[in-house]
ZANU-588256 format. One record per residue (C-alpha): x, y, z. Coordinates in Angstrom, 2 decimals, always signed. Layout:
N
[r [X Y Z]],
...
end
This chain:
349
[r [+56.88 +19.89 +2.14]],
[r [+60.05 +20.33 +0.01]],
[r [+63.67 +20.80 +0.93]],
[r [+63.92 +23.80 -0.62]],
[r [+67.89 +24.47 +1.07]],
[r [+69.93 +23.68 -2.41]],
[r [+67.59 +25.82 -4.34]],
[r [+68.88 +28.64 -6.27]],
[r [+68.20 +32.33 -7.07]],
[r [+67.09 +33.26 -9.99]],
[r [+65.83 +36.62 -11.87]],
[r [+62.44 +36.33 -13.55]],
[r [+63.86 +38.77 -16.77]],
[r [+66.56 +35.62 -16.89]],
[r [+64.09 +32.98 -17.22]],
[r [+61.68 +35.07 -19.15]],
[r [+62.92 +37.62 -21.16]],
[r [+60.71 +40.35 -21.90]],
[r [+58.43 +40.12 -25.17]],
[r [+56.48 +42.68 -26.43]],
[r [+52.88 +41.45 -27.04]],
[r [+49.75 +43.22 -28.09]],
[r [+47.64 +43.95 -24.58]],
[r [+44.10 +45.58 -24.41]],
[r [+43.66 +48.53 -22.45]],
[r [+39.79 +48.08 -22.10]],
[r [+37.55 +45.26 -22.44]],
[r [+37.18 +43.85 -26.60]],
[r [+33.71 +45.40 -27.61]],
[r [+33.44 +41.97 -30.03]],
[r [+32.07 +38.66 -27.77]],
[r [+33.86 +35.23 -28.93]],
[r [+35.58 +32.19 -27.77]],
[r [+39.51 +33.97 -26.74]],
[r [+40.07 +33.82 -23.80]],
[r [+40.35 +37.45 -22.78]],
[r [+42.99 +37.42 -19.41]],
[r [+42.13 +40.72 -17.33]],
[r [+43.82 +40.72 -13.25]],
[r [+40.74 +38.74 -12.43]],
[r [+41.53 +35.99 -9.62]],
[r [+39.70 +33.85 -10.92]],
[r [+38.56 +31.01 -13.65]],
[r [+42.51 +31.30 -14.28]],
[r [+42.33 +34.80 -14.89]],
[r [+39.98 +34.73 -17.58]],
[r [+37.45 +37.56 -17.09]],
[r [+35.77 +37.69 -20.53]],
[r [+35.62 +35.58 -24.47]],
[r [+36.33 +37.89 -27.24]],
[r [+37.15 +37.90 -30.70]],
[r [+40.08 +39.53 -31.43]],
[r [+43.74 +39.16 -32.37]],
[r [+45.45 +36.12 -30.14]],
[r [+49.38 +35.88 -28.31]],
[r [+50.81 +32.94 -28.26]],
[r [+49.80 +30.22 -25.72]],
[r [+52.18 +28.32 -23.40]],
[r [+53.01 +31.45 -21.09]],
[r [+52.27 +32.39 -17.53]],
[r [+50.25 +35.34 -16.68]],
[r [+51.09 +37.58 -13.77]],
[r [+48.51 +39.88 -12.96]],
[r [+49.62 +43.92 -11.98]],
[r [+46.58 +45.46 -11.10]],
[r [+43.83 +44.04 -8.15]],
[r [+45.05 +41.46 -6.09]],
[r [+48.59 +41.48 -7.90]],
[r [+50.61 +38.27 -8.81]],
[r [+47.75 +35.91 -9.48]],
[r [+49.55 +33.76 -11.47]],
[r [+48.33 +31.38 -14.25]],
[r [+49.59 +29.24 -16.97]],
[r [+48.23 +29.34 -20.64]],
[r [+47.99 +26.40 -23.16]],
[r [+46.38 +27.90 -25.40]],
[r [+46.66 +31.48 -27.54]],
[r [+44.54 +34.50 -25.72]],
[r [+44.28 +37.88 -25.67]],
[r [+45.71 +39.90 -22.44]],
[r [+44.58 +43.64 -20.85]],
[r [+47.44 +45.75 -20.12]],
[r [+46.81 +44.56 -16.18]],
[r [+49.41 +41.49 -16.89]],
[r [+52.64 +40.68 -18.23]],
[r [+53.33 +37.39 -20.01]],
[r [+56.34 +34.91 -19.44]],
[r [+57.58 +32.85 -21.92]],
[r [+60.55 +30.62 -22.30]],
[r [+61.84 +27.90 -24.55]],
[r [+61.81 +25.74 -20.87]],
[r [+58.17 +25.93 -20.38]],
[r [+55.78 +23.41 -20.39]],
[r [+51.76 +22.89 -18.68]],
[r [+53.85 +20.67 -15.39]],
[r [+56.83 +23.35 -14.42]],
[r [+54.98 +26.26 -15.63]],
[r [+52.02 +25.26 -12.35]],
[r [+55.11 +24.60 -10.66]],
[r [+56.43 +28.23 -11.11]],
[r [+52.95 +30.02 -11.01]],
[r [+53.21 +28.46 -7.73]],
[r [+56.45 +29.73 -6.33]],
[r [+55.40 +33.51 -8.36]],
[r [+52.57 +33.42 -6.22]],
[r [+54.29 +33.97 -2.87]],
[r [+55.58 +37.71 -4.64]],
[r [+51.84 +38.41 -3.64]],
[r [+52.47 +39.86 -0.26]],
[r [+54.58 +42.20 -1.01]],
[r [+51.69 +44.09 -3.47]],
[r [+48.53 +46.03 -2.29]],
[r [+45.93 +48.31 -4.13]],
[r [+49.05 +51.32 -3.01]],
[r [+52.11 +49.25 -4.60]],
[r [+51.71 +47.32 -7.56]],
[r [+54.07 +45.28 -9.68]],
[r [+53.93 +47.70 -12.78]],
[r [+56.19 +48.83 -15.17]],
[r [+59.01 +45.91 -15.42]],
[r [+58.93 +44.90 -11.13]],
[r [+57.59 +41.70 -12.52]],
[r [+60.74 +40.92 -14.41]],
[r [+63.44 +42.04 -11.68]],
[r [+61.60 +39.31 -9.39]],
[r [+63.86 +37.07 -7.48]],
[r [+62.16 +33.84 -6.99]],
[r [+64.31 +30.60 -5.61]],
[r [+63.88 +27.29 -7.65]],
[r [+65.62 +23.97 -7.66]],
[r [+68.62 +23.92 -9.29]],
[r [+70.52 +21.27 -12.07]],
[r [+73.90 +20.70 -11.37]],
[r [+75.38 +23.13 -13.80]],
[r [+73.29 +26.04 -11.79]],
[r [+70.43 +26.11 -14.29]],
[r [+66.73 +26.07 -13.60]],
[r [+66.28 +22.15 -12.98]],
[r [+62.83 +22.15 -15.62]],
[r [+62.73 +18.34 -15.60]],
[r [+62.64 +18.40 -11.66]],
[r [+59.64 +20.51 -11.36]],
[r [+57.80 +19.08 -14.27]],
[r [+58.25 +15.73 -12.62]],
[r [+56.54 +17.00 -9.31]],
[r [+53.68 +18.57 -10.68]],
[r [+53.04 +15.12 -12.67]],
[r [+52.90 +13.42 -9.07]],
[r [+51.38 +15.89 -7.51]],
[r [+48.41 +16.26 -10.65]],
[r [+48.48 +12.28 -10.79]],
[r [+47.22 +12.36 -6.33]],
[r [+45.25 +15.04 -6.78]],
[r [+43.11 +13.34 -9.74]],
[r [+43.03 +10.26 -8.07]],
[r [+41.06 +12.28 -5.24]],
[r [+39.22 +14.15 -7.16]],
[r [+37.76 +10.75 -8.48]],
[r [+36.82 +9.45 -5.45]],
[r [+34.66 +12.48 -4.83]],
[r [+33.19 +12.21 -8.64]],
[r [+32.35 +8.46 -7.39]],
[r [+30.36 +9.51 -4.76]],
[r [+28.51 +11.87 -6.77]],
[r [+27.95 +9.60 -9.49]],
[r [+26.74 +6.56 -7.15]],
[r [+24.91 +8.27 -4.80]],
[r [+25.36 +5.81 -2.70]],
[r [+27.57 +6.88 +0.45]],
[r [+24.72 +9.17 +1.41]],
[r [+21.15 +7.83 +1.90]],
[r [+18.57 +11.24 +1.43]],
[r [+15.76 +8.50 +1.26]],
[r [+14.44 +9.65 +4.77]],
[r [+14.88 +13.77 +4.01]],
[r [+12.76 +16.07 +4.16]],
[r [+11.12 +18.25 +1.48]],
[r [+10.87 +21.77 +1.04]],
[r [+9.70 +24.70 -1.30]],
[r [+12.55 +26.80 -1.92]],
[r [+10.21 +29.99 -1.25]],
[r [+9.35 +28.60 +2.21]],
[r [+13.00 +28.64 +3.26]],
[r [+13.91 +32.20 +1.65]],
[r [+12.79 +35.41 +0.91]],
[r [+13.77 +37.82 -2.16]],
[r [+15.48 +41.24 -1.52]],
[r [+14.84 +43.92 -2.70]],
[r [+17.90 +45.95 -3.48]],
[r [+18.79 +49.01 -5.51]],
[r [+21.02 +51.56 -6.46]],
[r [+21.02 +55.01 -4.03]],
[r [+22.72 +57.40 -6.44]],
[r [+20.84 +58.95 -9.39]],
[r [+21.79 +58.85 -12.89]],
[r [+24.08 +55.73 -12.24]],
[r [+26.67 +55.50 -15.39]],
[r [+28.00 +52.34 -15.35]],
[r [+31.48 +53.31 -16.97]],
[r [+32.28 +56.02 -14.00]],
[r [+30.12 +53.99 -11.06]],
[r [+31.02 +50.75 -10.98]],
[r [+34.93 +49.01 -11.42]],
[r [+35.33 +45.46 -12.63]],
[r [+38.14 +45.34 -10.36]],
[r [+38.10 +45.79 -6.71]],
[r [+39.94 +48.68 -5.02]],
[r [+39.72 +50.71 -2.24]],
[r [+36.89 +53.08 -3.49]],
[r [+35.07 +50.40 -5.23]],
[r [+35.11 +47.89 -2.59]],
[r [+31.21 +46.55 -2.87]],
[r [+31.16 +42.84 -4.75]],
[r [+28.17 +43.48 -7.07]],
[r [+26.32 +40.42 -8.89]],
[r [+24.85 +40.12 -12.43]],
[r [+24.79 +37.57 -15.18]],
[r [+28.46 +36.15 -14.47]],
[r [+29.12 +32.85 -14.94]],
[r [+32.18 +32.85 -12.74]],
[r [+33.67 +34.41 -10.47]],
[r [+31.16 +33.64 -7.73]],
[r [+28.52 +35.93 -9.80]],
[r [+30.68 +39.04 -9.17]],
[r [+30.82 +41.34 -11.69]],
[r [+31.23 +44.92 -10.94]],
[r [+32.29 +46.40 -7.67]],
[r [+30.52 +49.73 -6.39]],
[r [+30.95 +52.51 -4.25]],
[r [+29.54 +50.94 -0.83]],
[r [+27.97 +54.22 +0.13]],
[r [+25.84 +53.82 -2.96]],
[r [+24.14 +50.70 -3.45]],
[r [+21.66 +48.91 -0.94]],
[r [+23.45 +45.39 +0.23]],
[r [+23.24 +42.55 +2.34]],
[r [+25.32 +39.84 +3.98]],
[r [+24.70 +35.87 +4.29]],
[r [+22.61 +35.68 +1.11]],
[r [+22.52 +33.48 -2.07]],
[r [+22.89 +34.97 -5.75]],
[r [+20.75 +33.58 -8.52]],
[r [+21.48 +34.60 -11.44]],
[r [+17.96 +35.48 -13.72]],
[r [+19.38 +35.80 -17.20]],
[r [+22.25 +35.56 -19.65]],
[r [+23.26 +33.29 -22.33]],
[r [+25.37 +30.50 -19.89]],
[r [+24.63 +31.85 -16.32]],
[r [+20.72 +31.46 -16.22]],
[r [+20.56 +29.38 -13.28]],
[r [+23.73 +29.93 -11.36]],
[r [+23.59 +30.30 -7.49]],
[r [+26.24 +31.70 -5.55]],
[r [+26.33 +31.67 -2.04]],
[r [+27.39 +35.66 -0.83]],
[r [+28.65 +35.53 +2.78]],
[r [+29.74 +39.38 +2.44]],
[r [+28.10 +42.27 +2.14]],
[r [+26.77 +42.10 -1.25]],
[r [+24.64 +44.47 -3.92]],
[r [+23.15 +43.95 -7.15]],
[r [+22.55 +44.61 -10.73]],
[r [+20.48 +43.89 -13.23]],
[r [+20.34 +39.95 -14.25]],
[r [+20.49 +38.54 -10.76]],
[r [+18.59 +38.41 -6.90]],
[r [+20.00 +38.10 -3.91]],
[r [+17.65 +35.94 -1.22]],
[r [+17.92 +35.16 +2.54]],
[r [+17.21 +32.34 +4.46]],
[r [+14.68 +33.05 +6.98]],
[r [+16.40 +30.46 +9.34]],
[r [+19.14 +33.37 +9.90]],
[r [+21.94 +31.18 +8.43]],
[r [+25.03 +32.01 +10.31]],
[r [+27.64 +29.47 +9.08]],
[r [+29.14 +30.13 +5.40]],
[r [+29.48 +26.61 +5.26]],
[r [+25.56 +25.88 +5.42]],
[r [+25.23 +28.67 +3.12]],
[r [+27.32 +27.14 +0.55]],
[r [+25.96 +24.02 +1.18]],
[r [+22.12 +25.20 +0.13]],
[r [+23.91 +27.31 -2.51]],
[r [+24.59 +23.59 -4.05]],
[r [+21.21 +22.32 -3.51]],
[r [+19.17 +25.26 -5.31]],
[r [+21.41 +25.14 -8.40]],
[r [+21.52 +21.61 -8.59]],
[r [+17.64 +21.42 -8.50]],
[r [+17.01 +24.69 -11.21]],
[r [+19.97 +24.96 -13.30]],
[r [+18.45 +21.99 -15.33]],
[r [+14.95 +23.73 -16.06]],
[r [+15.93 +27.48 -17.28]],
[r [+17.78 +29.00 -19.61]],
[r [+17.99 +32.25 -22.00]],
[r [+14.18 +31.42 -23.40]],
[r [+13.24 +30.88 -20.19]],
[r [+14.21 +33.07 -17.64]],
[r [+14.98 +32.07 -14.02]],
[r [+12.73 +34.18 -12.20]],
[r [+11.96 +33.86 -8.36]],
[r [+8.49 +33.83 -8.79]],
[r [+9.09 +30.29 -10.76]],
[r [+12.09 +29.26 -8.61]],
[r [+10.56 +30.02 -5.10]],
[r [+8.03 +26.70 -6.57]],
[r [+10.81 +24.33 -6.98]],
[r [+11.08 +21.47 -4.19]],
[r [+14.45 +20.79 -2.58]],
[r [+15.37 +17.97 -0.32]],
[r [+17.32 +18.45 +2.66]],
[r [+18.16 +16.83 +6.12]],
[r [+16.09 +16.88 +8.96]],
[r [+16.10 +16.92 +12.42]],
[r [+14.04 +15.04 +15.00]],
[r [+11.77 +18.24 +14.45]],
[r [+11.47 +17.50 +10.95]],
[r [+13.55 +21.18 +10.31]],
[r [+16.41 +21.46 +7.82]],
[r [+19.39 +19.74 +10.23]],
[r [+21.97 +23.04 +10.00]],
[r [+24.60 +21.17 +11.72]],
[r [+24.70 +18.31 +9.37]],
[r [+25.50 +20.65 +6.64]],
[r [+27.93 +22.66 +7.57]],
[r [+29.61 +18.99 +9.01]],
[r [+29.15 +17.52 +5.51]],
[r [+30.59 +20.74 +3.73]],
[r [+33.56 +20.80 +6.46]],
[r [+34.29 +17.46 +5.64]],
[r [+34.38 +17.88 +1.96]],
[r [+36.55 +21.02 +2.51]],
[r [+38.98 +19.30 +4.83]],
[r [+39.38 +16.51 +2.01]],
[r [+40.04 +19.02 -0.73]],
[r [+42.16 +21.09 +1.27]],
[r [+44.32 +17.86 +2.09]],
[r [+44.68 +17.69 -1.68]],
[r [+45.42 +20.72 -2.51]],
[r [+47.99 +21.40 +0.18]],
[r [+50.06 +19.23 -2.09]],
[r [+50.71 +22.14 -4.76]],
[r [+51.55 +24.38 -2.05]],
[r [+55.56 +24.86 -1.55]],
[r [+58.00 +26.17 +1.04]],
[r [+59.66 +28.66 -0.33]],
end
């Protein structure tokens, strides 16, 4: 942890004066490869590619809308919905502007769906930083963390590449196989409300009425594209997404430990084991999309009726059964290790 005691006060406004910048009220109608940044929490904050007219890169992103004060930083240009406001300063580079996203990100218990950071609260933020002798932001100081902290967490993140590459630390010579379709069943899922309009039903960000994660072709954000009204879509909890078509996401499996519904371009299945632990159903999330990712693809769609055929290998017990508690030991081991890692761009402030 850092000694955070000599660090100083400082305004956001006075580290990042406000700049006007073009912002998107609705998502760009024209696909591309901008990076379209929406209140999303996730794939930092990029929601969409479009092909429109670009800000400037090297900024942070706070998001006002959703979760509130997700907080990302931008190397290169992008386009922005009206659901963030963009820093900039002369100061800011890829290391102290992590640093910072990190210390904005604590601002995010003060928001919820009720109170949100609109209309200049981002700006009259006082966040506490470490401090140069004459009182200024110390920029080298926090660019010279994140570089130590980046340079550990790489170094991990090899080791774990290693294993993956060698195979080697993890002998499946003796596991068991299994058809995918003997281990799950599809659901069948649909919408409860008539004459569903997806501009008025459905919110791409989740609030209090639209609360229901619904899945389609999305290549990120754990499949989640839409939310719903939960009083109007069928759903189900402890299930994995695959997603059936789209141009990148054919293929993708998500594992959906919540109560979950569905659109068009993906399937939810269940384990007929009665998975309990999210960690097992992560775990088999893994295993199904590393064995059909490689064999579909927008010509070829990924159907169940073709993926409920494919053979995955998995642990087994003395009763030659899928061994349950191995995975969810092997995934709370690999969790424990990343968590140690990533505990390191966490700060005390």
């Amino acid at each position: 942890m850092i000694n955070t005691s000599a660090w100083k006060e400082f305004c956001v406004g006075d580290l990042f004066p406000f700049q006007k910048v073009n912002k998107f009220s609705k998502k760009p109608a024209s696909e591309g490869s901008i990076e379209f940044v929406t209140s999303s929490s996730y794939n930092n904050g990029v929601s969409y590619y479009c092909d429109e007219d670009t800000i400037a890169g090297n900024c942070i992103t706070v998001s006002t809308n959703g979760k509130c004060f997700d907080c990302f930083y931008h190397k290169n240009d992008l386009a922005v919905s009206t659901d963030v406001e963009v820093l900039y300063s002369p100061f800011l580079n890829e290391y102290n502007g992590l640093f910072i996203c990190s210390v904005l990100q604590q601002e995010q218990k003060k928001y919820d769906f009720k109170d949100k950071p609109k209309n200049g609260k981002v700006f009259d933020t006082l966040i506490r930083l470490p401090a140069a002798m004459d009182g200024r932001p110390d920029w080298d100081y926090m660019e010279s963390y994140m570089k130590a902290v980046m340079k550990t967490s790489k170094k991990s993140l090899g080791d774990f590449k290693k294993v993956d590459d060698t195979k080697q630390l993890i002998d499946i010579s003796e596991w068991g196989k299994f058809k995918v379709g003997d281990l799950f069943d599809k659901l069948t899922l649909r919408r409860r409300k008539a004459n569903f309009n997806k501009a008025i039903d459905c919110s791409e960000v989740q609030t209090e009425e639209f609360s229901l994660p619904l899945t389609n072709a999305k290549h990120f954000n754990n499949g989640i594209q839409f939310y719903g009204r939960p009083d109007e879509w069928d759903s189900a909890e402890m299930t994995i997404d695959i997603v059936s078509n789209g141009a990148i996401a054919t293929g993708d499996v998500y594992a959906q430990p919540q109560k979950t519904g569905v659109l068009w371009d993906s399937y939810l299945v269940k384990c007929r084991y009665n998975i309990k632990s999210e960690l097992v159903l992560q775990y088999m999330a893994c295993v199904i999309q590393r064995c059909i990712k490689q064999y579909f693809g927008w010509d070829d769609k990924c159907t169940w009726d073709k993926v409920k055929e494919q053979v995955i290998r998995l642990p087994i017990d003395a009763n030659n059964e899928p061994d349950w508690q191995y995975m969810e030991n092997y995934m709370r081991k690999q969790f424990k290790e990343a968590e140690s890692t990533i505990s390191k761009l966490q700060l005390a402030v």
